[in-house]
N, CA, C and O atoms as a GROMACS GRO file, in nm:
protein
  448
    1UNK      N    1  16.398 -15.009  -6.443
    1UNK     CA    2  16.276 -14.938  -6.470
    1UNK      C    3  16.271 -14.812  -6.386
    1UNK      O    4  16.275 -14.815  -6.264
    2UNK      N    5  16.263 -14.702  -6.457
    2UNK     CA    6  16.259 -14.582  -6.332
    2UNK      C    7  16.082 -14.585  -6.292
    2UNK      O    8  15.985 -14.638  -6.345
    3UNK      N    9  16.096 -14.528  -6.213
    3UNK     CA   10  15.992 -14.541  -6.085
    3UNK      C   11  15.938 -14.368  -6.046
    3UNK      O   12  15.825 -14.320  -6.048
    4UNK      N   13  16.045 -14.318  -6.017
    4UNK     CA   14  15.966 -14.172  -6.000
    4UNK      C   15  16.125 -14.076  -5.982
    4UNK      O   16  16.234 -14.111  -5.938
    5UNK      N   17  16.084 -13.964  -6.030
    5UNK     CA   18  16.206 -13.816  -6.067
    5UNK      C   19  16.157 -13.743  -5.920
    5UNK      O   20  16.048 -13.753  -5.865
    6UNK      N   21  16.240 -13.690  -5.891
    6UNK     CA   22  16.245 -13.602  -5.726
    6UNK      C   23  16.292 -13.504  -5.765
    6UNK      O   24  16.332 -13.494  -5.881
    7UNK      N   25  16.303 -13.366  -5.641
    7UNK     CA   26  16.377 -13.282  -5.645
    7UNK      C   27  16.522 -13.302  -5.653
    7UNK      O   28  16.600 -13.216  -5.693
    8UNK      N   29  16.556 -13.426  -5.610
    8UNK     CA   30  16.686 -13.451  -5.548
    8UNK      C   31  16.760 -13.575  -5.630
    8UNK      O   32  16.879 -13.606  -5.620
    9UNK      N   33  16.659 -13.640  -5.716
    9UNK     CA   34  16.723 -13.770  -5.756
    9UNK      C   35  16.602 -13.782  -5.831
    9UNK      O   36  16.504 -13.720  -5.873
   10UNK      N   37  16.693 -13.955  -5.823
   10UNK     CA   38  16.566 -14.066  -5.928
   10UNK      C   39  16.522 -14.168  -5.883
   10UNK      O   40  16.625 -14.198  -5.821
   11UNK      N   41  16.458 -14.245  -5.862
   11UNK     CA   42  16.436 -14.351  -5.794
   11UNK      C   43  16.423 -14.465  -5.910
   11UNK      O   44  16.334 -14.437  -5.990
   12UNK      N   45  16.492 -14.590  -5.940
   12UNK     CA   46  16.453 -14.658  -6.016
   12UNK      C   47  16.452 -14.817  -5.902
   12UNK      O   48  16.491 -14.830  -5.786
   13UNK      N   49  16.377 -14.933  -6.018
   13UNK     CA   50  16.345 -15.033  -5.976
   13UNK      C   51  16.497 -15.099  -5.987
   13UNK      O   52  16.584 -15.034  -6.045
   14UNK      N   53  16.525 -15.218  -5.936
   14UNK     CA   54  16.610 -15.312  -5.944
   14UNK      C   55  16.629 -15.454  -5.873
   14UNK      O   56  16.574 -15.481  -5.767
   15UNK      N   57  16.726 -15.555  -5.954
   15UNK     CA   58  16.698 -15.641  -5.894
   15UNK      C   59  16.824 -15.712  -5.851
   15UNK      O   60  16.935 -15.688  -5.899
   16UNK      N   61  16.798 -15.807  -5.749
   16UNK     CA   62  16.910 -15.872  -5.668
   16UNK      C   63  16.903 -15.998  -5.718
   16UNK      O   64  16.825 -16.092  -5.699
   17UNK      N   65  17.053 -15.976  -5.825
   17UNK     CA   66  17.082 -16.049  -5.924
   17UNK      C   67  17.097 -16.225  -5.874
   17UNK      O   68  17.054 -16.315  -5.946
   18UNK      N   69  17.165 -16.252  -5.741
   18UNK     CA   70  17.132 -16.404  -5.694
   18UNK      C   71  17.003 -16.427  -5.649
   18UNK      O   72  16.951 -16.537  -5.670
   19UNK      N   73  16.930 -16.317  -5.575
   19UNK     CA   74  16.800 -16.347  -5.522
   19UNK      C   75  16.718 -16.343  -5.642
   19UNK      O   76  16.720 -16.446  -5.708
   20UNK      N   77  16.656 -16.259  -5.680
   20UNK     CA   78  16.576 -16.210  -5.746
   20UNK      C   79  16.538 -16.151  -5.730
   20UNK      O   80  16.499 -16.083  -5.825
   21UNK      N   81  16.494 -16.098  -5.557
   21UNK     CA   82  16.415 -16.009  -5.503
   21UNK      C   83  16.440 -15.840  -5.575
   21UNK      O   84  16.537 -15.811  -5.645
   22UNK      N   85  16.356 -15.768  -5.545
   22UNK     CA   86  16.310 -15.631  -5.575
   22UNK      C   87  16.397 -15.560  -5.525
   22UNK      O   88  16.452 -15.608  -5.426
   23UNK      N   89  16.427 -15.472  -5.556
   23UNK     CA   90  16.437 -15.330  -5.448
   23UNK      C   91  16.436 -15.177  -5.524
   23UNK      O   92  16.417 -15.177  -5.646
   24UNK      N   93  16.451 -15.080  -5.472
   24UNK     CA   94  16.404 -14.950  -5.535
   24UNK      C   95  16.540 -14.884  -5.469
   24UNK      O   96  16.564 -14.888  -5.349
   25UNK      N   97  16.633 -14.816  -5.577
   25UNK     CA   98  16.765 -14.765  -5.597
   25UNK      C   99  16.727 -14.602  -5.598
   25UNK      O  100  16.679 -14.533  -5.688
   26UNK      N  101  16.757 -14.576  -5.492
   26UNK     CA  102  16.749 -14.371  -5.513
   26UNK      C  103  16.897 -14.341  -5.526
   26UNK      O  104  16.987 -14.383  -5.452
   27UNK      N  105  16.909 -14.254  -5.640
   27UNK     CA  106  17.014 -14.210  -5.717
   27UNK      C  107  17.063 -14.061  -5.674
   27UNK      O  108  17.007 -13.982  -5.750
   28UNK      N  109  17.124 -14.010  -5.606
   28UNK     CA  110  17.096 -13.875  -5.581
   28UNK      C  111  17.263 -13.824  -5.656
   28UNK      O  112  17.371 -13.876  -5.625
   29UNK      N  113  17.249 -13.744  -5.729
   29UNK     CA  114  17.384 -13.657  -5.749
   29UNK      C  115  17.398 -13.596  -5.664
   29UNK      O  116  17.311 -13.570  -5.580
   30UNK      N  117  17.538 -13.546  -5.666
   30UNK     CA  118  17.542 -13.434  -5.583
   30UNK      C  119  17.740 -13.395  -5.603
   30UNK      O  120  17.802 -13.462  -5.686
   31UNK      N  121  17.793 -13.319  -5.545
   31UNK     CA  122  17.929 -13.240  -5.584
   31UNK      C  123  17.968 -13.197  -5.456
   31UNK      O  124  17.888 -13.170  -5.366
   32UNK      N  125  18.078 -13.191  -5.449
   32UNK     CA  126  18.218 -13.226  -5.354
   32UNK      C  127  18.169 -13.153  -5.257
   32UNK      O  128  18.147 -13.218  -5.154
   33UNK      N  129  18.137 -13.006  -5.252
   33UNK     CA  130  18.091 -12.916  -5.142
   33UNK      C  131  17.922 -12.997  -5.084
   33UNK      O  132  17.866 -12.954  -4.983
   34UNK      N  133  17.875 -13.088  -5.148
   34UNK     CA  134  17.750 -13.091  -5.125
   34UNK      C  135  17.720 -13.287  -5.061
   34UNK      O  136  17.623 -13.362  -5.042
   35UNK      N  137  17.880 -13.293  -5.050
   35UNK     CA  138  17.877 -13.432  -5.010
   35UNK      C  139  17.829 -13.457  -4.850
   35UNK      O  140  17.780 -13.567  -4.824
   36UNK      N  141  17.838 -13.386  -4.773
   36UNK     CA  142  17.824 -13.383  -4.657
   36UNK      C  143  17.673 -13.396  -4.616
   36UNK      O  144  17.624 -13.449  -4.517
   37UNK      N  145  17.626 -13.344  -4.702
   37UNK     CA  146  17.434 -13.294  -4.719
   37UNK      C  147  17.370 -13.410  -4.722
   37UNK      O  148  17.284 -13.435  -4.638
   38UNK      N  149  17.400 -13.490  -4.807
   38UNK     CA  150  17.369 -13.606  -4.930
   38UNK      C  151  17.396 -13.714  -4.834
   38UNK      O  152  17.307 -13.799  -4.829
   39UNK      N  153  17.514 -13.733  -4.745
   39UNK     CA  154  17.566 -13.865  -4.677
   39UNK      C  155  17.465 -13.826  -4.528
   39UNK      O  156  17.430 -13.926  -4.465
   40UNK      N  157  17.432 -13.725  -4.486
   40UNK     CA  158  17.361 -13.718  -4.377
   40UNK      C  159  17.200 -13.815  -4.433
   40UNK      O  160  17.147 -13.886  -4.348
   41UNK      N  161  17.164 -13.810  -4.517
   41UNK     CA  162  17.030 -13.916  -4.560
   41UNK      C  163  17.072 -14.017  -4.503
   41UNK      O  164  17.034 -14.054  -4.392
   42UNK      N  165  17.168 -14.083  -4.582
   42UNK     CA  166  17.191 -14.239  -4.552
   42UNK      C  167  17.239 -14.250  -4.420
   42UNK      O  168  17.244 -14.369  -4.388
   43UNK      N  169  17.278 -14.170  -4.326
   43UNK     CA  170  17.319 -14.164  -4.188
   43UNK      C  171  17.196 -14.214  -4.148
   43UNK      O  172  17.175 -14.331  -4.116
   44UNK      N  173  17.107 -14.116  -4.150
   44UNK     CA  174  16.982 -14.155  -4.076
   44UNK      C  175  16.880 -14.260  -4.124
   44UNK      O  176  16.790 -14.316  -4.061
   45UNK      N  177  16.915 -14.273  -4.239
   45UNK     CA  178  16.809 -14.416  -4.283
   45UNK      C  179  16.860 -14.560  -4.245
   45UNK      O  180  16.787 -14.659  -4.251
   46UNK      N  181  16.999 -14.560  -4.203
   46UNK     CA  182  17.074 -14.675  -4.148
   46UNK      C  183  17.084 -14.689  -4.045
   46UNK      O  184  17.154 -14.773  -3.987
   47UNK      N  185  16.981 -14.569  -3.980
   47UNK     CA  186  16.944 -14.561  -3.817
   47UNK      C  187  16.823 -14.620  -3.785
   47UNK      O  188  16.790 -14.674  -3.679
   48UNK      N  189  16.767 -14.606  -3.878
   48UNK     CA  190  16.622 -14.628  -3.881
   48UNK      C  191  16.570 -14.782  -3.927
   48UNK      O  192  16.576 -14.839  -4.037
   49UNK      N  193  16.496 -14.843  -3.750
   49UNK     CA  194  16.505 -14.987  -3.797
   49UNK      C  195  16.324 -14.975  -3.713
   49UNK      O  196  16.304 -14.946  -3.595
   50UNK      N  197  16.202 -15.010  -3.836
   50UNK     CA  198  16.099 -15.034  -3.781
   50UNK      C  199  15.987 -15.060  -3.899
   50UNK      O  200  15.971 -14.998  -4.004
   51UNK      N  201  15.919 -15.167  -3.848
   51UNK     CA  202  15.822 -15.188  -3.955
   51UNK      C  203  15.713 -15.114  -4.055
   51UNK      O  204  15.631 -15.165  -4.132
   52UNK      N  205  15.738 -14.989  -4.028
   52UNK     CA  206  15.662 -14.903  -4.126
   52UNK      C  207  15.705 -14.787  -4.142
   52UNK      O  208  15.639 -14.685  -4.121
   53UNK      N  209  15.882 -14.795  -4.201
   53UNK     CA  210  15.940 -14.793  -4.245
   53UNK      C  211  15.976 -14.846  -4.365
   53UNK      O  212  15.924 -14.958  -4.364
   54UNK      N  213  16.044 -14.830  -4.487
   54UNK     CA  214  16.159 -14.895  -4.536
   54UNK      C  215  16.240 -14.894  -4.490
   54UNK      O  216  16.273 -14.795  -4.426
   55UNK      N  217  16.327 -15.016  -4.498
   55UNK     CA  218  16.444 -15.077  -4.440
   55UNK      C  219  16.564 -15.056  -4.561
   55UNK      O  220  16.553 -15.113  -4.670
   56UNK      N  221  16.673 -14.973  -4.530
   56UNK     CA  222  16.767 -14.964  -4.615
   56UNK      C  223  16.850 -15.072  -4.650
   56UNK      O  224  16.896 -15.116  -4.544
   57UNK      N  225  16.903 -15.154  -4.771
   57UNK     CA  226  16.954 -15.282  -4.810
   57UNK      C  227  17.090 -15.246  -4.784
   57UNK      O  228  17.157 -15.290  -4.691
   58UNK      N  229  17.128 -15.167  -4.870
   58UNK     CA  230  17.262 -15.102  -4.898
   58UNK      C  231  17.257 -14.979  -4.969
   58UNK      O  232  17.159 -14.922  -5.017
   59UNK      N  233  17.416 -14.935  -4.971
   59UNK     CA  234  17.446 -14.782  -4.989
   59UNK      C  235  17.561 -14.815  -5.057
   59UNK      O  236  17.646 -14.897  -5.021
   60UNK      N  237  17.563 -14.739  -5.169
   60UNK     CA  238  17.702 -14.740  -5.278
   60UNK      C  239  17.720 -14.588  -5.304
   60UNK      O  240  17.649 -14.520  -5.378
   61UNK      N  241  17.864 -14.530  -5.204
   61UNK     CA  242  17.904 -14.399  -5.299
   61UNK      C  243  18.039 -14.378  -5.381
   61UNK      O  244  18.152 -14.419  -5.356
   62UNK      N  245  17.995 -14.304  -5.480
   62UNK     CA  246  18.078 -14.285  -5.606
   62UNK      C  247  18.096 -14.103  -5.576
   62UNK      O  248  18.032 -14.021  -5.510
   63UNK      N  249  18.197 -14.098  -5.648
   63UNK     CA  250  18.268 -13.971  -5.641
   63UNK      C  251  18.173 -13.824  -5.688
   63UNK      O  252  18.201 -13.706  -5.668
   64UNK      N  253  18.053 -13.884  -5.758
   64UNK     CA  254  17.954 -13.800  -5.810
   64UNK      C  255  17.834 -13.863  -5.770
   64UNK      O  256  17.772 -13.757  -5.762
   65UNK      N  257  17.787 -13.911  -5.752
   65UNK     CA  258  17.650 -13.995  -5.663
   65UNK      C  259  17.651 -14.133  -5.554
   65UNK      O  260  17.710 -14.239  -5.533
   66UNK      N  261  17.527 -14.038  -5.499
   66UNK     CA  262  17.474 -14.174  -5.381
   66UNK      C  263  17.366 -14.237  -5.404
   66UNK      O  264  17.255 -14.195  -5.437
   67UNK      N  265  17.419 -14.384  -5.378
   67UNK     CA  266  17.291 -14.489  -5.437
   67UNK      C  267  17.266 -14.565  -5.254
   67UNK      O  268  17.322 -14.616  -5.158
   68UNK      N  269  17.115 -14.511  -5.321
   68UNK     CA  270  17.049 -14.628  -5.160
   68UNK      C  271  17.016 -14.717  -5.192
   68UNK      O  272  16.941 -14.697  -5.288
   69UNK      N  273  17.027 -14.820  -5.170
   69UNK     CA  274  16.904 -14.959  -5.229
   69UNK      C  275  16.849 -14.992  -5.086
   69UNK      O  276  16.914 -15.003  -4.982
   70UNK      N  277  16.708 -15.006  -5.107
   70UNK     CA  278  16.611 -15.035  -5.006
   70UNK      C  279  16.518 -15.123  -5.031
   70UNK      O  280  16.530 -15.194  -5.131
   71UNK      N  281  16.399 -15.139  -4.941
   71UNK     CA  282  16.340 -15.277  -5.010
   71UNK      C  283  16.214 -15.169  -5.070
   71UNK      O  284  16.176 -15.053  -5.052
   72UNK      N  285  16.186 -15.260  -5.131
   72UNK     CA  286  16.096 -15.223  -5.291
   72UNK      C  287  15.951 -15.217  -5.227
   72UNK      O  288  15.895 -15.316  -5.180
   73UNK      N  289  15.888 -15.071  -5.230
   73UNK     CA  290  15.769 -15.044  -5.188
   73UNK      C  291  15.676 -15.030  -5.299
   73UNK      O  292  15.703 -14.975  -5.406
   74UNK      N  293  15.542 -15.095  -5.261
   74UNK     CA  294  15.449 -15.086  -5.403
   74UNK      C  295  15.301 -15.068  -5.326
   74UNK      O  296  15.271 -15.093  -5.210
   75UNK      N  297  15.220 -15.016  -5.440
   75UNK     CA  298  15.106 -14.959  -5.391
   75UNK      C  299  15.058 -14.844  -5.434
   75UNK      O  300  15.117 -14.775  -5.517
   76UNK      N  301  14.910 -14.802  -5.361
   76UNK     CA  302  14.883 -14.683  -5.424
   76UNK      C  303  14.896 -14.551  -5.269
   76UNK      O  304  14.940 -14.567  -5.155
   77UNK      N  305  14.851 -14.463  -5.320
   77UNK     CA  306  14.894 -14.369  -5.236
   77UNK      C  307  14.888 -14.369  -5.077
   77UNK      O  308  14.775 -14.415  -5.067
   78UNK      N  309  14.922 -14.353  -4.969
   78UNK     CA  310  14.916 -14.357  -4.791
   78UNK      C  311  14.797 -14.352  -4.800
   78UNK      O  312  14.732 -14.453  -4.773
   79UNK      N  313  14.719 -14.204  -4.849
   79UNK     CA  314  14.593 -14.149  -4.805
   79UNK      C  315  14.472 -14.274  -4.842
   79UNK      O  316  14.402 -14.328  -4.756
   80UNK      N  317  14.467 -14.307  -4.994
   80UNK     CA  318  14.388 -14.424  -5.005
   80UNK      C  319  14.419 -14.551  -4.928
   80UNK      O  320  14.335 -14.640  -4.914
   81UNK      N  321  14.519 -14.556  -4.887
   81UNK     CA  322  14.541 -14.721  -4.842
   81UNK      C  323  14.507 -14.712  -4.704
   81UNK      O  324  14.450 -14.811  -4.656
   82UNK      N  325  14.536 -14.580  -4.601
   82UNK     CA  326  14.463 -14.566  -4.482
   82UNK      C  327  14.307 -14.591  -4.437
   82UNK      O  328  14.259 -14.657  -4.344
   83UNK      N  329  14.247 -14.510  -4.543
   83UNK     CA  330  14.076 -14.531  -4.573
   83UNK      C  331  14.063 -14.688  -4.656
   83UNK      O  332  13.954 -14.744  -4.644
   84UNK      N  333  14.118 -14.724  -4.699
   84UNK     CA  334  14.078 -14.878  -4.754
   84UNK      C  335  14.118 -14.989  -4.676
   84UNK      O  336  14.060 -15.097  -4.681
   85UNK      N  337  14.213 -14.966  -4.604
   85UNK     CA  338  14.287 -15.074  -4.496
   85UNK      C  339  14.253 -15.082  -4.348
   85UNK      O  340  14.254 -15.181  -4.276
   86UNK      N  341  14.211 -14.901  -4.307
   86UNK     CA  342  14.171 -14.900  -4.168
   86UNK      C  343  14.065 -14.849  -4.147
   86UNK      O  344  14.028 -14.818  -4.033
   87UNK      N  345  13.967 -14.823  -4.299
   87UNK     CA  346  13.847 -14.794  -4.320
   87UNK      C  347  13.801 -14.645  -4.195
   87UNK      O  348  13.700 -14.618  -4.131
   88UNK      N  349  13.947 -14.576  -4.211
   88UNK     CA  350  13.877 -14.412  -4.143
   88UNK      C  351  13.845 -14.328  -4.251
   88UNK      O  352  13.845 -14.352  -4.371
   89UNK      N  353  13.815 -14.219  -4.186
   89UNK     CA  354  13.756 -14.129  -4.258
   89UNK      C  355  13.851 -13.993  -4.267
   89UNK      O  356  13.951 -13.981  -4.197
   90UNK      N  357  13.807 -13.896  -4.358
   90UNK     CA  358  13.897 -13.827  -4.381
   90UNK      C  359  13.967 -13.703  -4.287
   90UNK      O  360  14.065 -13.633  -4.309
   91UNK      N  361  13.882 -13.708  -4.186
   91UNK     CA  362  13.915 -13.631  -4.077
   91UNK      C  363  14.044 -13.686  -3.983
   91UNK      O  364  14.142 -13.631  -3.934
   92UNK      N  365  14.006 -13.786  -3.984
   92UNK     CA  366  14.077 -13.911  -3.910
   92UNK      C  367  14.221 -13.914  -3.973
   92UNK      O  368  14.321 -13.900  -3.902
   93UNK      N  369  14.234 -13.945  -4.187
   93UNK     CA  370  14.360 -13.913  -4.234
   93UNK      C  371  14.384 -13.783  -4.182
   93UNK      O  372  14.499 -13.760  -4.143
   94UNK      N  373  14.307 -13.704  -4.175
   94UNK     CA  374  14.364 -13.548  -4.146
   94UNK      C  375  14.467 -13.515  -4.038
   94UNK      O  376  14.574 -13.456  -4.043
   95UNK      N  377  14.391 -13.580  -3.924
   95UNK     CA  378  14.489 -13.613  -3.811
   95UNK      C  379  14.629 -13.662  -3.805
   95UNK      O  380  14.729 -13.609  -3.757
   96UNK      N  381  14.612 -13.772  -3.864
   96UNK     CA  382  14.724 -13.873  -3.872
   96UNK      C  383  14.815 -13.798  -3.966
   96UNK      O  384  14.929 -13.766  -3.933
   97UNK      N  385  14.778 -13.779  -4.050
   97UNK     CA  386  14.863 -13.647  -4.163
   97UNK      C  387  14.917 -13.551  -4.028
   97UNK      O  388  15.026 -13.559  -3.973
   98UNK      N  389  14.821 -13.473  -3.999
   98UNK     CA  390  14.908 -13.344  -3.905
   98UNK      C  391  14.975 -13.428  -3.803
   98UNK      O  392  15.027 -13.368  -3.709
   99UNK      N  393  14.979 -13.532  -3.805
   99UNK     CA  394  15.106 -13.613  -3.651
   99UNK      C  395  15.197 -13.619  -3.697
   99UNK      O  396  15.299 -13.596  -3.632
  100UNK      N  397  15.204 -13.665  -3.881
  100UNK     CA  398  15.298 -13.727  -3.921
  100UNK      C  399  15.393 -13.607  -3.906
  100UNK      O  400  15.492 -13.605  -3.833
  101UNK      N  401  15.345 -13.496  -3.993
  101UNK     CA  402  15.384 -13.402  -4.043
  101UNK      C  403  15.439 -13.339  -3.920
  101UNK      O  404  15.521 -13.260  -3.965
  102UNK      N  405  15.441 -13.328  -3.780
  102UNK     CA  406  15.475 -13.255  -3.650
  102UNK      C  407  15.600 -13.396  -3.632
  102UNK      O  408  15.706 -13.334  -3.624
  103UNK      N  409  15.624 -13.498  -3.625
  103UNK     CA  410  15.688 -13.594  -3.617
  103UNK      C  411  15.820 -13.567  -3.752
  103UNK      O  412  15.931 -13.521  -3.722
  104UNK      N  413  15.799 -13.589  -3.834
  104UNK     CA  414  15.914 -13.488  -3.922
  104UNK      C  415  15.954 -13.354  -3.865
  104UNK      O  416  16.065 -13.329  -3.818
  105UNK      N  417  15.859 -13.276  -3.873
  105UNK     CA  418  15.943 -13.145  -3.845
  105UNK      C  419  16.000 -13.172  -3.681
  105UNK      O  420  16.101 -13.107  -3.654
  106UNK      N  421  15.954 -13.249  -3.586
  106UNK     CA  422  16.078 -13.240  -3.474
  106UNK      C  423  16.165 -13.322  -3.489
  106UNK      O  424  16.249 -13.329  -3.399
  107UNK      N  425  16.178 -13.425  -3.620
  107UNK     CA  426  16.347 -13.472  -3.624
  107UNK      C  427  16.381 -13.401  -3.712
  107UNK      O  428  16.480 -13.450  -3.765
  108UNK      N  429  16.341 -13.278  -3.773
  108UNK     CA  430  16.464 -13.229  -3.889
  108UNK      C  431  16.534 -13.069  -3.807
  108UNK      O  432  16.624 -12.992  -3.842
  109UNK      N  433  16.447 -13.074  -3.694
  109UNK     CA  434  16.435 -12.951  -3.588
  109UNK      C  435  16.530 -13.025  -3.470
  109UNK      O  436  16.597 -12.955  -3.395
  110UNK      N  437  16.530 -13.176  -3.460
  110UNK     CA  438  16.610 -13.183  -3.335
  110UNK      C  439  16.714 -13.335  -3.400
  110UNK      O  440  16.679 -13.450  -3.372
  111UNK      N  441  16.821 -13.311  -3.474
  111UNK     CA  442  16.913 -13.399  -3.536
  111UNK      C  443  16.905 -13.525  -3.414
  111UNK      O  444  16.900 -13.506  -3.293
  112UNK      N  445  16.906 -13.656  -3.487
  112UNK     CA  446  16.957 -13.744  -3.391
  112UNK      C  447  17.074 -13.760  -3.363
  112UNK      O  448  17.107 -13.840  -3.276
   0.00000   0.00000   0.00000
């Protein structure tokens, strides 16, 4: 089942054919000069171990695309589920938005 189109890929649903369990497959193309770009993602998502997070399952690359499989996230958007779950207000998302957003830009500003 696809799930959502990116700048960069596709994200579809899938399932773990002995388990059953879920997971969500990001598909990214990409070409020989641009392999280096593409494998730095999965570098860092296989670094990345914490509960609010996704947790990466596995990684399959093929000569023309990289497949992540991760565990299967569902729901409706951060912003509503912040105000419905931790019952703040929108000033409050505002905040937490501008942390997030300063927290990305100093890991894409300072490589791990």
């Amino acid at each position: 089942m696809f799930l959502y189109r990116g700048r960069f890929g596709v994200i579809r649903e899938c399932k773990e054919n002995a388990t059953g369990r879920r997971f969500m497959a990001k598909i990214v193309p990409y070409e020989a000069e641009g392999k280096q770009n593409v494998l730095q993602e999965y570098e860092i998502l296989k670094g990345l171990h914490h509960e609010c997070i996704m947790t990466l399952h596995e990684a399959y690359i093929t000569p023309r695309y990289l497949v992540l499989i991760a565990e299967h996230c569902t729901g409706k958007e951060i912003l509503f589920h912040l105000v419905d779950r931790l019952g703040i207000y929108q000033a409050k998302v505002k905040e937490l938005w501008k942390n997030m957003i300063t927290t990305c830009w100093l890991l894409a500003t300072n490589p791990l």
